[in-house]
Backbone bond lengths (Angstrom), bond angles and torsions (degrees), N, CA, C in turn:
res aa  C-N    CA-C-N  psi(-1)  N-CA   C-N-CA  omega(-1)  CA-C   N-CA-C  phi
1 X - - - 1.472 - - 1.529 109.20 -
2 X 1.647 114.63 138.36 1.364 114.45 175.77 0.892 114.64 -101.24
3 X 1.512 128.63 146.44 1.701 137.73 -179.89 1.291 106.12 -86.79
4 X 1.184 131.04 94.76 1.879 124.97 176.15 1.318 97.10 -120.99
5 X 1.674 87.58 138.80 1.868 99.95 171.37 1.415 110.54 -126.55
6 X 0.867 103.11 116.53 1.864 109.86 175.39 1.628 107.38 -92.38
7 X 1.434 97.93 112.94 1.765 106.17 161.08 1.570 116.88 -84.03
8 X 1.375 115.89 112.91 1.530 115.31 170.22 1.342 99.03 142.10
9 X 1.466 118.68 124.31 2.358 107.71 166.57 1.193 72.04 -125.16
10 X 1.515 137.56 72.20 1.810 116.75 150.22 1.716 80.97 -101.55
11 X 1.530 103.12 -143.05 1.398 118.99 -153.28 1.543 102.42 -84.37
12 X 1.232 136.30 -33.00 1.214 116.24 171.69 1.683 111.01 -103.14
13 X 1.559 110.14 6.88 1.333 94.04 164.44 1.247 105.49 -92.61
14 X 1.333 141.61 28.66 1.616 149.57 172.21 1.726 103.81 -112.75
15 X 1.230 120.20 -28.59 1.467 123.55 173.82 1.895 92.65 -71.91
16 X 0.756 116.22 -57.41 1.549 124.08 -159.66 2.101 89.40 -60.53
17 X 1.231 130.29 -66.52 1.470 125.43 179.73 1.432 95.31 -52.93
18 X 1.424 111.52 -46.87 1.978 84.95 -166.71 1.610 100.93 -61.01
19 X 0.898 124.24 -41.50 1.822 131.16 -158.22 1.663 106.59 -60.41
20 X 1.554 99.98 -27.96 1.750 107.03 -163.87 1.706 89.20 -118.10
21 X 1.268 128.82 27.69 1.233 118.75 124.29 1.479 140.58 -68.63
22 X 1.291 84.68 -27.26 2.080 93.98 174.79 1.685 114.39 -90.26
23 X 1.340 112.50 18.29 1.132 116.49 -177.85 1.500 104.30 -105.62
24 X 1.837 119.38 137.61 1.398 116.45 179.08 1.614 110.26 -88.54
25 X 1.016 131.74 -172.48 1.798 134.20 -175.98 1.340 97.68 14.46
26 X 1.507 104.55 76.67 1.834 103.16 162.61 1.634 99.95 -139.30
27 X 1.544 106.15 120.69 1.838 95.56 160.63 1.136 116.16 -105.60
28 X 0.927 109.79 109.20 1.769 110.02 -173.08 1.338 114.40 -105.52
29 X 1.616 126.37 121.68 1.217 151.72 -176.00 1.794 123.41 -92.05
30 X 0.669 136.24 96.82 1.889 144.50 179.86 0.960 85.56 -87.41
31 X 1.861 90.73 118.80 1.439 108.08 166.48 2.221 88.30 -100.07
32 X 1.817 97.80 177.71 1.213 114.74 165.22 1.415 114.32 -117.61
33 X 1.397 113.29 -153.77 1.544 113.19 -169.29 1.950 86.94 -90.30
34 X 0.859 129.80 -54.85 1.430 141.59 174.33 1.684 120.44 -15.87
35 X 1.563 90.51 -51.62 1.958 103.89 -157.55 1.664 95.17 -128.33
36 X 1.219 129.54 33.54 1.777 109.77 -173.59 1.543 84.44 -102.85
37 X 1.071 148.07 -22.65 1.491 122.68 170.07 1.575 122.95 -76.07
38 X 1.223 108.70 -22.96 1.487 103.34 157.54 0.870 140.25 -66.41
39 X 1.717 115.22 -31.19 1.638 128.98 -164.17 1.467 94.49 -88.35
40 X 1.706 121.60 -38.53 1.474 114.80 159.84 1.498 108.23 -47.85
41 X 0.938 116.91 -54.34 1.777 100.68 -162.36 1.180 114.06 -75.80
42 X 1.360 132.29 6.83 1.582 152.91 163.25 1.726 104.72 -71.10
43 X 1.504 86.29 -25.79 2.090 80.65 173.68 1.258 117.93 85.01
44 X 1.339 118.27 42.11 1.912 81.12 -178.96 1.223 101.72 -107.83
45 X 1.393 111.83 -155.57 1.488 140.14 -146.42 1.948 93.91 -59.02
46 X 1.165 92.05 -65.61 1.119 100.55 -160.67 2.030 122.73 -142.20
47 X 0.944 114.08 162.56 1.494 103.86 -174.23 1.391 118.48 -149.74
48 X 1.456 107.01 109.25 1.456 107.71 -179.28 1.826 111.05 -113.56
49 X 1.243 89.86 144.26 1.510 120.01 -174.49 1.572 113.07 -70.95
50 X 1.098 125.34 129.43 1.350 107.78 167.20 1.823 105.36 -156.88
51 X 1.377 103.61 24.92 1.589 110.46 175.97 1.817 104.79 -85.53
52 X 1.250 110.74 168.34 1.495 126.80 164.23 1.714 111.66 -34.39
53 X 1.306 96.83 121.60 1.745 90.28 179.34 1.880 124.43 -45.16
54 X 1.438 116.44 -29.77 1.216 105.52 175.37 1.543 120.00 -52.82
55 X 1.152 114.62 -1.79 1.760 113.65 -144.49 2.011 83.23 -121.64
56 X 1.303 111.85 -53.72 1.383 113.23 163.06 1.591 126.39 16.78
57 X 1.494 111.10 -84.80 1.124 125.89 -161.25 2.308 105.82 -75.90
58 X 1.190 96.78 -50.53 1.462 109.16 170.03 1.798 117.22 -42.54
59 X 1.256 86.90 -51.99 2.055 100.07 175.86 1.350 102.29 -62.47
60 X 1.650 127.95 -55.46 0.787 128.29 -139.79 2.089 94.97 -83.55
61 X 1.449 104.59 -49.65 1.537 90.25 172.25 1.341 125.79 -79.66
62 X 1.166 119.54 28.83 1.353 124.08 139.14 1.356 118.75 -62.18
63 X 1.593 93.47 -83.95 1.858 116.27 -179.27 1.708 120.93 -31.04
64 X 2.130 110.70 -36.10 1.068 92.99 -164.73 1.842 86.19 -108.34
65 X 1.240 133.04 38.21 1.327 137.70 178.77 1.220 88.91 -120.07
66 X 1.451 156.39 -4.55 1.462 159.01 137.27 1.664 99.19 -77.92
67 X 1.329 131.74 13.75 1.591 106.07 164.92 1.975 110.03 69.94
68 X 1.384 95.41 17.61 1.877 96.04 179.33 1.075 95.82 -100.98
69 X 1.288 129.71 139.85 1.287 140.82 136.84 1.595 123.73 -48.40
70 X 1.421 113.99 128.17 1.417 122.18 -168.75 1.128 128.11 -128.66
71 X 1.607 122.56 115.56 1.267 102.11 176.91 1.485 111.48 -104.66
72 X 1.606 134.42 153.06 0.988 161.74 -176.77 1.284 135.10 -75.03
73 X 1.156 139.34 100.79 2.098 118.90 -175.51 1.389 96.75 -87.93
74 X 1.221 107.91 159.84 1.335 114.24 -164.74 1.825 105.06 -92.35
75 X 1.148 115.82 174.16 1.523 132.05 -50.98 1.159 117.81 -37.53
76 X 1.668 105.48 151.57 1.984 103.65 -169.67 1.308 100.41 -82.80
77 X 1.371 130.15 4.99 1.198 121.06 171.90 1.524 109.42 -164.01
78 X 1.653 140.06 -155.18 1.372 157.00 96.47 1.448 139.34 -69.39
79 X 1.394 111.52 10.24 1.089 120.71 -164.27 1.565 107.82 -165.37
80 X 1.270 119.70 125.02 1.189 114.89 177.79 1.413 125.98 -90.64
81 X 1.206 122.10 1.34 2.017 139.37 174.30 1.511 75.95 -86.90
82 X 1.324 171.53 -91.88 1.160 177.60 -9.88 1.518 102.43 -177.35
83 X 1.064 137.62 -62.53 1.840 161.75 148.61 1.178 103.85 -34.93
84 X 1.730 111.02 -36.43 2.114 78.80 -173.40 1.669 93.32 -98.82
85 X 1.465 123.64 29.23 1.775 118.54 157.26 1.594 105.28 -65.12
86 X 1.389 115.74 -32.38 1.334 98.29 -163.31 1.378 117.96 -107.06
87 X 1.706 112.44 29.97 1.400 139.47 164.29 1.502 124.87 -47.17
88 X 1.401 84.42 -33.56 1.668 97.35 169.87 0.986 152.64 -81.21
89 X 1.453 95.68 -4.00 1.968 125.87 160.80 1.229 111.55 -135.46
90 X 1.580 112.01 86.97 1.198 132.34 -168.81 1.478 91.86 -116.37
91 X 1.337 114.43 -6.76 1.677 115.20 165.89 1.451 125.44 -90.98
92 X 1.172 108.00 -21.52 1.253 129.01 162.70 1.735 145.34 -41.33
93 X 0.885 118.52 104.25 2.022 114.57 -178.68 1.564 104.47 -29.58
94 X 1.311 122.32 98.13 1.562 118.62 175.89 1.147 117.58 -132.74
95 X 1.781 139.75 130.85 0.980 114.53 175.73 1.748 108.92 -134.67
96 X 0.778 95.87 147.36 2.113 89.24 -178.74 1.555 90.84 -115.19
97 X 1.314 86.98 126.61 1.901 107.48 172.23 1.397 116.80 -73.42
98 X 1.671 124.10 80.74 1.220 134.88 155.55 1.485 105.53 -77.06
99 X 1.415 110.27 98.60 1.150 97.57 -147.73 2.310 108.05 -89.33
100 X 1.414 92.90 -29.75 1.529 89.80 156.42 2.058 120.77 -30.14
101 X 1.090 90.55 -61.27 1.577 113.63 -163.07 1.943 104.20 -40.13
102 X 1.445 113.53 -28.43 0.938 127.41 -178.80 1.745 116.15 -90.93
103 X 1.510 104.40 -22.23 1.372 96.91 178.13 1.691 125.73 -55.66
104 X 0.963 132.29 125.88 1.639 139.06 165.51 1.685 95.27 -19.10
105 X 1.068 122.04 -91.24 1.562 135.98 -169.69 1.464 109.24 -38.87
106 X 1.221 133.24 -48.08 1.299 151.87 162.20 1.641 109.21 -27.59
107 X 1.508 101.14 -66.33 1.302 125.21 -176.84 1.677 106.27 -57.51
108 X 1.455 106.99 -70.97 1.481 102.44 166.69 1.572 122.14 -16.57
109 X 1.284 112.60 -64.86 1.529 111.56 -164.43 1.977 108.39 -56.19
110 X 1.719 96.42 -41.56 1.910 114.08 -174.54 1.363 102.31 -60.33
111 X 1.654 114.54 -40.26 1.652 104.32 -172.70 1.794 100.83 -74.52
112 X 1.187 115.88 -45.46 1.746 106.14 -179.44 1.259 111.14 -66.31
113 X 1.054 148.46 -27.47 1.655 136.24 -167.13 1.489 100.47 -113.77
114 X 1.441 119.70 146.66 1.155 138.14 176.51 1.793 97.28 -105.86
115 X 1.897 111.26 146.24 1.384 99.11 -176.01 1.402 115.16 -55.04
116 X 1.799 119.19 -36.74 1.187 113.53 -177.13 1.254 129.36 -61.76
117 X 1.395 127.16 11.56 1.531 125.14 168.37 1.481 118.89 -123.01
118 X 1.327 110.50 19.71 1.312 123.44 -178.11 1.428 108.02 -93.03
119 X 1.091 108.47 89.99 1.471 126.61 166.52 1.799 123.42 -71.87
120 X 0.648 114.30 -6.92 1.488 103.52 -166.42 1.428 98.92 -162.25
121 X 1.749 134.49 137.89 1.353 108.54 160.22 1.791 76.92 -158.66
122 X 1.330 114.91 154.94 1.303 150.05 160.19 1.387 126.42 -148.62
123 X 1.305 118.36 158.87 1.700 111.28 -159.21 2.038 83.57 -142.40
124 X 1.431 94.68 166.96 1.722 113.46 146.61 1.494 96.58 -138.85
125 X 1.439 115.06 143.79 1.164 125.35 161.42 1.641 103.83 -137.60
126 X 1.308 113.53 100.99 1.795 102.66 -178.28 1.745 90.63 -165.58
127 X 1.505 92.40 150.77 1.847 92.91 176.11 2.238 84.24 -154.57
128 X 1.721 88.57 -178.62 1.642 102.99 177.91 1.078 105.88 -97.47
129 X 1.087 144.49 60.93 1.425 160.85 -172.29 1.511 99.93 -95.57
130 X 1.533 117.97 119.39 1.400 128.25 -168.25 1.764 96.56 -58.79
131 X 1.131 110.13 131.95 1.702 125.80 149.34 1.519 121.08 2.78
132 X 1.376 125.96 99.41 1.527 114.16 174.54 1.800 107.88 -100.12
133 X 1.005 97.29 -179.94 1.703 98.35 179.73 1.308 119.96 -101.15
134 X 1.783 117.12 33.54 1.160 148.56 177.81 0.900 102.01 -129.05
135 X 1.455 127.71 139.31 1.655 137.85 154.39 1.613 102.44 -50.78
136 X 1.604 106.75 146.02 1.317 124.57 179.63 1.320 93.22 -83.19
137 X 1.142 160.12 -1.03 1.299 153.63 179.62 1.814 102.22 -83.62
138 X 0.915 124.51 -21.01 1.646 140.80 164.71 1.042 118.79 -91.07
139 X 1.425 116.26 -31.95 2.107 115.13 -169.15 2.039 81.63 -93.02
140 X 0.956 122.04 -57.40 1.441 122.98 -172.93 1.608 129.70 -70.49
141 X 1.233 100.51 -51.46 1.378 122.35 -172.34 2.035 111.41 -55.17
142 X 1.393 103.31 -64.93 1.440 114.82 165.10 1.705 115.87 -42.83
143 X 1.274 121.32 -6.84 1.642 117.82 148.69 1.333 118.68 -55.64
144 X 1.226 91.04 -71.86 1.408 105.67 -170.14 1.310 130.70 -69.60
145 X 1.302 102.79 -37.41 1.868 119.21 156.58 1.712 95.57 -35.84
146 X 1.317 109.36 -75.57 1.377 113.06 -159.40 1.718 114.40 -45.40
147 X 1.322 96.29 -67.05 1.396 118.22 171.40 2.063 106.73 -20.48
148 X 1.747 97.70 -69.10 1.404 101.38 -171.32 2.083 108.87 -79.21
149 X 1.175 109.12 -12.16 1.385 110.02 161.34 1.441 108.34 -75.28
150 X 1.376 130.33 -44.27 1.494 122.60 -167.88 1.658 99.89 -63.95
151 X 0.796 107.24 -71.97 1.878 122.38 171.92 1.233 120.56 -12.46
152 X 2.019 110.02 -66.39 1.368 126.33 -175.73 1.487 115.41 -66.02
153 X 1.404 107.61 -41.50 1.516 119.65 172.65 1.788 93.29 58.57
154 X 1.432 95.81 61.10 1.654 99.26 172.82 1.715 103.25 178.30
155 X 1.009 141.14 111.05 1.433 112.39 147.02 1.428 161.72 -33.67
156 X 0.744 109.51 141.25 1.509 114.11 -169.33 1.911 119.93 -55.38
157 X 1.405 113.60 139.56 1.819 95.27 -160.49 1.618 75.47 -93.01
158 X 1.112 138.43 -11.89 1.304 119.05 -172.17 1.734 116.79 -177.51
159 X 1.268 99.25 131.58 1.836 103.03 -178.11 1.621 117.90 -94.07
160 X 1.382 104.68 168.45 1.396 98.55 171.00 1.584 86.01 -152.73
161 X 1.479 107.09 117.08 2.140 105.21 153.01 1.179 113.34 -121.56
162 X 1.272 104.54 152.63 1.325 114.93 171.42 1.769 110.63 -144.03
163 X 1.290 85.68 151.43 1.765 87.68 160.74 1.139 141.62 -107.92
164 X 1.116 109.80 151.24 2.051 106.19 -169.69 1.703 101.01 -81.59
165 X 1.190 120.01 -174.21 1.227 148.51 -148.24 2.123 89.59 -70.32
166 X 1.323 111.81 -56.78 1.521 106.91 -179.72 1.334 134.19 -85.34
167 X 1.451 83.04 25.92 1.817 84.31 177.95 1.420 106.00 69.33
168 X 1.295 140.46 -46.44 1.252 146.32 -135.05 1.932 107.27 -108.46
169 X 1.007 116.08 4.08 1.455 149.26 -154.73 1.586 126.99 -138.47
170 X 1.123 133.33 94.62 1.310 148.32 -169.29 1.445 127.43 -124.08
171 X 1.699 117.66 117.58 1.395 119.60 174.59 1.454 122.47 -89.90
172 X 1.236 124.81 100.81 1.691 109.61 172.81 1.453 127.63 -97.57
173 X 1.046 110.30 126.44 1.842 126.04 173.28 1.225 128.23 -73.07
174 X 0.959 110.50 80.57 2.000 94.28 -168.07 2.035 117.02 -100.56
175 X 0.881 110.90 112.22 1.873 112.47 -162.52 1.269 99.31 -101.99
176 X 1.873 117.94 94.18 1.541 128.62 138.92 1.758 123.84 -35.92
177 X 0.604 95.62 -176.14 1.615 104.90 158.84 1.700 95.71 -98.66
178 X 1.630 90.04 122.21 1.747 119.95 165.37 1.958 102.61 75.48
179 X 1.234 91.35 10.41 1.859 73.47 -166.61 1.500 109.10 -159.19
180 X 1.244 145.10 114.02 1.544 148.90 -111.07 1.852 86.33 -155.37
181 X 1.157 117.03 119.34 1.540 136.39 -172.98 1.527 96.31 -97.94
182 X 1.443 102.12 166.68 1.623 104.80 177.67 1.778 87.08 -170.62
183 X 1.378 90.44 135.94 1.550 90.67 -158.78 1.935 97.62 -131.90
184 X 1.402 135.77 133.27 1.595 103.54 174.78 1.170 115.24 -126.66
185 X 1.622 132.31 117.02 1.250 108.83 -136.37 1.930 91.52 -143.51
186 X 1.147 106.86 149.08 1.675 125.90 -155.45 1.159 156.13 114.27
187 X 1.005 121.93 -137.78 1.894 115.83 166.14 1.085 114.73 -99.79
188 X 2.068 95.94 128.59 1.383 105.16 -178.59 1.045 88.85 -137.75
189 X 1.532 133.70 -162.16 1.663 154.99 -170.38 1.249 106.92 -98.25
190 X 1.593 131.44 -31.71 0.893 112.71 -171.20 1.798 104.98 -155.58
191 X 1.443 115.12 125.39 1.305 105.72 -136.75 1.870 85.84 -88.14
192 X 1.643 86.51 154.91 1.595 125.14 178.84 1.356 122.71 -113.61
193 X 1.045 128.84 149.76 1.454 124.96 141.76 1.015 123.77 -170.12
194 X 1.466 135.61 70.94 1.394 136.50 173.70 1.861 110.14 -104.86
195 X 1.248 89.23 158.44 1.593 108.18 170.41 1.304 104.25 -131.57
196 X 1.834 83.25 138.11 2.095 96.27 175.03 1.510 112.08 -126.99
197 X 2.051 97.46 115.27 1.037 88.31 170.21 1.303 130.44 -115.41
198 X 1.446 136.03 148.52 1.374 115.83 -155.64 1.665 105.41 52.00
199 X 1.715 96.03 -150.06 1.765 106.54 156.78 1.235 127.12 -63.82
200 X 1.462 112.14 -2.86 2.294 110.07 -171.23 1.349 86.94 -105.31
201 X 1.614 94.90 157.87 1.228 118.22 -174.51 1.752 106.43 -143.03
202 X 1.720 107.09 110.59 1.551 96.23 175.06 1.592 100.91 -96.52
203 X 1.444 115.72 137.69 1.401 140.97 168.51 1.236 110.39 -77.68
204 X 1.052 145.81 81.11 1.652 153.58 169.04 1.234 107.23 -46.30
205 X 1.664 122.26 -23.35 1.581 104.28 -161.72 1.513 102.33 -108.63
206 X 1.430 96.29 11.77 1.894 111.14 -169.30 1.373 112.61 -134.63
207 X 1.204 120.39 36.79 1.832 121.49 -172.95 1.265 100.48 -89.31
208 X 0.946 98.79 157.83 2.064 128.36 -177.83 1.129 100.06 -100.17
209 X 0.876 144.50 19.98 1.828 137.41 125.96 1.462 112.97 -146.69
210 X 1.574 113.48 -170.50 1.441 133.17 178.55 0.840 102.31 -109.75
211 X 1.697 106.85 108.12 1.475 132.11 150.04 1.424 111.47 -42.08
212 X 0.958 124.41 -30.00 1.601 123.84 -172.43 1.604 95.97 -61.25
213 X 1.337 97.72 -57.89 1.498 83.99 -164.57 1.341 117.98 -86.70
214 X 0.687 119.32 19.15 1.597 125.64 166.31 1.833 118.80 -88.40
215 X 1.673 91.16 -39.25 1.397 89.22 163.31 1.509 117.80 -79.96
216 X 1.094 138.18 -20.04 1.557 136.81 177.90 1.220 85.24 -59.44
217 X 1.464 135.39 -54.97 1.464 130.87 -142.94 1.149 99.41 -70.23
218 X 1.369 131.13 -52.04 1.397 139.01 -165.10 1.627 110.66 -55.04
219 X 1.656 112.00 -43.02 1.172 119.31 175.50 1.327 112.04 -77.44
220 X 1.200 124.93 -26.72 2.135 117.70 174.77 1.982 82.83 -62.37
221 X 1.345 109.44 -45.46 1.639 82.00 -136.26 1.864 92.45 -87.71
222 X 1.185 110.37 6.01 1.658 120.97 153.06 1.446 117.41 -50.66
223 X 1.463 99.49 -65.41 1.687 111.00 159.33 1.325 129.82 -21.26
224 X 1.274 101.46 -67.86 1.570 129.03 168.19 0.756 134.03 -82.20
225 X 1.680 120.61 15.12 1.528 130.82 145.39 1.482 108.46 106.18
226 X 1.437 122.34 15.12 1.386 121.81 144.14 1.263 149.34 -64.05
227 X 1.137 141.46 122.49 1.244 134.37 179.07 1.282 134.87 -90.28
228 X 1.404 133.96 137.57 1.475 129.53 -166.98 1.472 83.00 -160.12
229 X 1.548 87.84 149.24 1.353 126.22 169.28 1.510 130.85 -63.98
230 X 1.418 108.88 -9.31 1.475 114.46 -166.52 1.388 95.98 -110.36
231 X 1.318 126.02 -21.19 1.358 135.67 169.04 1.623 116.96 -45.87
232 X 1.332 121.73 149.41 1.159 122.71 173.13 2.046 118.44 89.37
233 X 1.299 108.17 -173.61 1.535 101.78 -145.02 1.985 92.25 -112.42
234 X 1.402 108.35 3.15 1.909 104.54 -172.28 1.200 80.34 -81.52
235 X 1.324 151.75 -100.34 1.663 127.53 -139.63 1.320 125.56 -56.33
236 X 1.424 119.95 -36.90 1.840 124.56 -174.65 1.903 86.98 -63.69
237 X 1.268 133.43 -53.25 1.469 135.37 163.00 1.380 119.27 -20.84
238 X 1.366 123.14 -61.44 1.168 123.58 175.76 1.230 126.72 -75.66
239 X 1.810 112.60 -26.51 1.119 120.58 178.26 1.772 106.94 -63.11
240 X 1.496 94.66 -43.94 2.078 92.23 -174.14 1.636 85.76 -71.72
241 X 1.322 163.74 -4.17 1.013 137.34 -178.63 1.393 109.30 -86.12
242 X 1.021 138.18 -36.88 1.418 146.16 -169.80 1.609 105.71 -84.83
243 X 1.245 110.81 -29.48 1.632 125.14 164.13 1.167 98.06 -61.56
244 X 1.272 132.89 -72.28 1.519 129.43 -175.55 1.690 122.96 -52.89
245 X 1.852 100.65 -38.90 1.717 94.94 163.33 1.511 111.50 -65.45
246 X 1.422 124.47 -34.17 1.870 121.94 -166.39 1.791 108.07 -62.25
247 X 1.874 104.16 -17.66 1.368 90.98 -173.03 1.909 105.37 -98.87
248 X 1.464 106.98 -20.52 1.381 112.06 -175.43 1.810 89.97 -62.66
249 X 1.515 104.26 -50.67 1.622 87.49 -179.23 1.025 119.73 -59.69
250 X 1.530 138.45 -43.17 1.691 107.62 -170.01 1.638 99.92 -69.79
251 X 1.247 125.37 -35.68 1.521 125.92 -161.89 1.962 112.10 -36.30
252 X 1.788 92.09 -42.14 1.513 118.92 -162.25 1.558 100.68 -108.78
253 X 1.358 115.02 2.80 1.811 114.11 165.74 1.967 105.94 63.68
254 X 1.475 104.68 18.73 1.509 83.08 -166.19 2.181 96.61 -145.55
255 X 1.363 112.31 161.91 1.414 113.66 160.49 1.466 116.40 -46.09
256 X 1.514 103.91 126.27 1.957 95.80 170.08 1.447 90.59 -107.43
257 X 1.428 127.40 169.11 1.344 172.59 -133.44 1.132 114.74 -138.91
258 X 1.498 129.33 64.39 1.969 112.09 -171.54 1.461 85.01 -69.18
């Protein structure tokens, strides 16, 4: 039997209990705002996050300063001086829930294309999802970042964001060598999310299974001494870095230069 404690019952800490109902030998514990430092120091197996990103990084260096393995909902943070706290267990079972990255269909397109033949890629990631007290350029944007970081397997020589007319709406530019991304990511009327790469196109809002649970799985069998590639803190890293260049750019109206 596994000891899992999920911090968070808002809306995706209710995706995360429905998801780990279909799981066998799982005891899973909900902590609140009240008792999650205790139920951490109770030790168990494992500890996944599923509160408001401000709260993120604080929970999380608890859990992995007790030696727990943690997984993350995305964004791993709002702030990237905040992200490099948890630099210091880079040895550590960690996983940040990009949660595309896990879809079946997703995967398909990464195992057929090598970065060097990726010619072309654009994304939408945006839905009508009521107002958070985070910029949608963080609740949205970090899809697609990830998505076209996992893919490129390189950083970007240079960004460009901007915002559209409602504030609520964001374009990002990201320029590889030979090949210039355009990504549009936030509040719209009617929610989106595909990526095109080359000629394929994964549909995020139309997959043939739950990514959710595929990432729980990855992290039990993290636990238990599996290894995967999506594990660990170098991509959610780069992802808040390019988050942090998309806001210096609109701030300064102009392309930054990583």
């Amino acid at each position: 039997m596994l000891n899992l404690l999920l911090i968070g019952n808002g809306k995706f800490g209710q995706n995360y209990i429905k998801t780990l109902a279909s799981f066998s030998n799982i005891n899973l514990k909900v902590a609140n705002r009240n008792n999650w430092q205790e139920l951490i120091d109770n030790k168990p197996d494992g500890v996944l996050i599923a509160t408001p990103p401000h709260l993120h990084i604080e929970m999380a260096l608890q859990s992995l300063k007790n030696n727990i393995p943690t997984m993350i909902e995305k964004p791993l943070a709002l702030d990237l001086n905040e992200c490099q706290k948890l630099n210091a267990f880079n040895q550590s079972i960690i996983l940040v829930n990009h949660i595309h990255l896990f879809s079946k269909d997703y995967q398909y397109i990464k195992q057929n294309i090598k970065p060097y033949q990726i010619k072309h890629i654009d994304s939408i990631g945006a839905s009508n999802n009521i107002e958070r007290n985070y910029s949608e350029l963080f609740d949205y944007g970090c899809h697609d970042i990830a998505m076209i970081l996992d893919l490129m397997q390189q950083f970007p020589s240079s960004i460009k964001c901007e915002k559209f007319s409602d504030d609520r709406l964001f374009l990002i530019e990201m320029n590889f060598e030979g090949l210039k991304t355009s990504s549009v990511v936030g509040h719209i009327d009617i929610k989106r999310r595909y990526l095109k790469v080359n000629d394929q196109i994964y549909d995020g809002a139309n997959t043939t299974d739950n990514p959710l649970t595929t990432a729980i799985q990855v992290f039990i069998n993290a636990i238990q001494g599996k290894k995967d590639y999506r594990l660990g803190l170098n991509l959610s890293m780069k992802v808040m870095k390019v988050l942090d260049i998309c806001q210096q750019s609109i701030n300064n109206n102009k392309v930054i230069y990583a």
